[in-house]
C-alpha positions in Angstrom: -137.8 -116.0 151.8 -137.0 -114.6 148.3 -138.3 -116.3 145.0 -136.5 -115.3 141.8 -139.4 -115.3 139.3 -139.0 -116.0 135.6 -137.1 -113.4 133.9 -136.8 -112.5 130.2 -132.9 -112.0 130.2 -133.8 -109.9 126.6 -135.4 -107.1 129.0 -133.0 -107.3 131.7 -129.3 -106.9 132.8 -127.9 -109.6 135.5 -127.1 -108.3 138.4 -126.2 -109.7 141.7 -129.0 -110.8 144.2 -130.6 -108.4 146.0 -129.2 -105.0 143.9 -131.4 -103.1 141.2 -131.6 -104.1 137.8 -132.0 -102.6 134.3 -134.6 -102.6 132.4 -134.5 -101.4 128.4 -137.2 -102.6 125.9 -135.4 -103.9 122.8 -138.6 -103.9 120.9 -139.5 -100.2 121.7 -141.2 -98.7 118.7 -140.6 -95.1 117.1 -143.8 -94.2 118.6 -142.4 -94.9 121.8 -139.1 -92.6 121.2 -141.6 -89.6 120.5 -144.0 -89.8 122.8 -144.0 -86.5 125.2 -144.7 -87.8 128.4 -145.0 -84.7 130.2 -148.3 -83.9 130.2 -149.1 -87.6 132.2 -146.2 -86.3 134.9 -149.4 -84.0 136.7 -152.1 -86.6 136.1 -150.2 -89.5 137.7 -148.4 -87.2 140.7 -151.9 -86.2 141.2 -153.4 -90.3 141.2 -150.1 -91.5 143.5 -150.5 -88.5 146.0 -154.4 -89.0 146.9 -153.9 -93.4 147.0 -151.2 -92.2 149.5 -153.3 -90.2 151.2 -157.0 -91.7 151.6 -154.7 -94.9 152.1 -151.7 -94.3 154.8 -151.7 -97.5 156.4 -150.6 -98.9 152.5 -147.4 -98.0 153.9 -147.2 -99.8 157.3 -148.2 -103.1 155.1 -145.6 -102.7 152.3 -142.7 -102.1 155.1 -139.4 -102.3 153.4 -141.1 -103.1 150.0 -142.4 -99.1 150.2 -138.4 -98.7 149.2 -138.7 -100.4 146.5 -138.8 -98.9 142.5 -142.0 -101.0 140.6 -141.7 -101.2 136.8 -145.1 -101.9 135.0 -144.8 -102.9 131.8 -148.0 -102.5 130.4 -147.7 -103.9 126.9 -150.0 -102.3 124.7 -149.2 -98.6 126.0 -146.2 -96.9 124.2 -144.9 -95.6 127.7 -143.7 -97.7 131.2 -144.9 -96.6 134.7 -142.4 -96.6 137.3 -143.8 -96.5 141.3 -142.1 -95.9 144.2 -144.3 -95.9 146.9 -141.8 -94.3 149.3 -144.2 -93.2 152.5 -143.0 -89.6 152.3 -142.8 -89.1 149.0 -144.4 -91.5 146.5 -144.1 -91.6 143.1 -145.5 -92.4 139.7 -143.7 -91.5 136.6 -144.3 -92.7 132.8 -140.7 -93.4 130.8 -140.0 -93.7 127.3 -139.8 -97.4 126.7 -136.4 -96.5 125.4 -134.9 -95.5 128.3 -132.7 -98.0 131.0 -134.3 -98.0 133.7 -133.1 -99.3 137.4 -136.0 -101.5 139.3 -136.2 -104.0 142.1 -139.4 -105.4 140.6 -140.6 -105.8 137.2 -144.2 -106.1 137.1 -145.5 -107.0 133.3 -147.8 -108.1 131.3 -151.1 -107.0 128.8 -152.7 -103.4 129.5 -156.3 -105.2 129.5 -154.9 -107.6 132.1 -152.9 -105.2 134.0 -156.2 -103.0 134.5 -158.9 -105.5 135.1 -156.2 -106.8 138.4 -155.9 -103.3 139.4 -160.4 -103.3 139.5 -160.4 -106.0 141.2 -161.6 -108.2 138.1 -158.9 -110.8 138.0 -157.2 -112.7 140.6 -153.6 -111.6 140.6 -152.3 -115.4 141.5 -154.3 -116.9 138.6 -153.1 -114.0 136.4 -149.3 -115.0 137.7 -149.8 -118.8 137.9 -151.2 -118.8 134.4 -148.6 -116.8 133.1 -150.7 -113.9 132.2 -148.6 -111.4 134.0 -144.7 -111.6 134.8 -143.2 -110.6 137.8 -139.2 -110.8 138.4 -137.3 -109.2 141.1 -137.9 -109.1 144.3 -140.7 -111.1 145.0 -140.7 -110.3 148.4 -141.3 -106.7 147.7 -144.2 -107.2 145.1 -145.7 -109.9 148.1 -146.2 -107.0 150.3 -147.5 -104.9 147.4 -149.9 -107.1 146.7 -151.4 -107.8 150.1 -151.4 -104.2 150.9 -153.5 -103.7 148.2 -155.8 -106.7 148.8 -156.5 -105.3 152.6 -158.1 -101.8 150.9 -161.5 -101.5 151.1 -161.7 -100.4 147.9 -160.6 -101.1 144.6 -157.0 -99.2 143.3 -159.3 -98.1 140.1 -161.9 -96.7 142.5 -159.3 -94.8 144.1 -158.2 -93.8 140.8 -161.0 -92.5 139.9 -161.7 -90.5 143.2 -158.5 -88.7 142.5 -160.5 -86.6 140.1 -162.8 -85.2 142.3 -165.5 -83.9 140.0 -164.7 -85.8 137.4 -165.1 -88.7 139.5 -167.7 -90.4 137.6 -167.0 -90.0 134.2 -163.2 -91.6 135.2 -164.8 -94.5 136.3 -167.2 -94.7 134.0 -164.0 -94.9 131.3 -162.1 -97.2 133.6 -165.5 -99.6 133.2 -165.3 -98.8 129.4 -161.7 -99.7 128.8 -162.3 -103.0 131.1 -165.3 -104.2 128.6 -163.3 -102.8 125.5 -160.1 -104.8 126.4 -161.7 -107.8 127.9 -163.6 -107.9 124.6 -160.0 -108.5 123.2 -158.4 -110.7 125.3 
C-alpha cells in the first residue's frame, strides 16, 4: 500500500505516480549558490561506505526501497544530502540547493530535528505525525528505510561516528554537542 504524503507543490514538480520527481529550492540563498561542496564528497563516501558495511543486512530490510534516491532537506544547512542506498554501491552526495534534483522520496525538515531522529533522540512517527518532519514520495520506500534502521543495534550517529576511526570520540562527542546546541533552539 502506497500513501502520498503531504507535498509542498512550491518544492516539487508533479509527476505521475510511481516515477521520480524534482526537487528545486525556490528559496535557496546566495550562500547556497557558492558553497563548494567538494570537500564533503570524501567525508560522506567515507560515512555511507562503513554504515554499508558494519551494517549489510540494511539492505535485505530496505528491499526495493535500497533503489530508491532519498532527499534530505535539512533546513538550516546551506546544502541537500541525496542517499541511495543501492547494496553494491551506496551513495551520499551534498547538492547545491540550487540544483533540480530527481528523488523518489523527499525527506525534510529542521537540521536539529533531523539529527536528534538519526541518535535515536526523537521518535520518527511523533516527529512525522506532529508535522516536525515532511516526508512525500514514496512512502513505501522511506517505511522500509525506517524500519531498517530501527532493527540496528546501534544508533545511525554511532555509526557515524565510528566511521572516523580515531577520531571516533571526538565525532561523537560533537554529534552530542550539536544535539544539546540545537535542542537548546528548538
Amino acid at each position: 500500500m502506497r500513501y502520498e504524503g503531504r507535498i509542498d507543490l512550491s518544492m516539487t514538480k508533479k509527476t505521475h505516480r510511481g516515477q521520480p520527481r524534482i526537487f528545486r529550492d525556490p528559496k535557496a540563498g546566495p550562500i547556497s549558490r557558492a558553497l563548494p561542496l567538494f570537500p564533503l564528497q570524501p567525508v560522506l563516501r567515507r560515512i555511507v561506505r562503513h554504515v554499508a558495511k558494519i551494517h549489510p543486512e540494511l539492505f535485505e530490510r530496505l528491499e526495493t526501497g535500497a533503489f530508491k534516491t532519498f532527499l534530505i532537506d535539512a533546513k538550516g544547512i546551506p546544502f541537500l544530502l541525496v542517499l541511495k542506498p543501492d547494496p553494491n554501491s551506496p551513495t551520499l552526495v551534498a547538492r547545491s540547493r540550487h540544483d533540480e534534483i530527481q528523488y523518489d522520496v523527499l525527506v525534510s525538515g529542521k537540521f536539529s530535528t533531523l539529527l536528534q531522529m538519526i541518535d535515536s533522540k526523537s521518535d520518527s512517527d511523533a516527529l512525522f505525525f506532529n508535522r516536525n518532519i515532511l516526508i512525500s514520495g514514496d512512502t513505501e520506500a522511506i517505511l522500509l528505510l525506517r524500519n531498517a534502521l530501527d532493527d540496528m543495534d546501534t544508533t545511525l550517529a554511532d555509526d557515524v561516528a565510528t566511521a572516523f576511526g580515531p577520531l571516533a570520540k571526538p565525532m561523537r562527542a560533537s554529534i552530542n554537542l550539536a544535539n544539546r546546541i540545537t535542542g537548546a533552539r528548538a
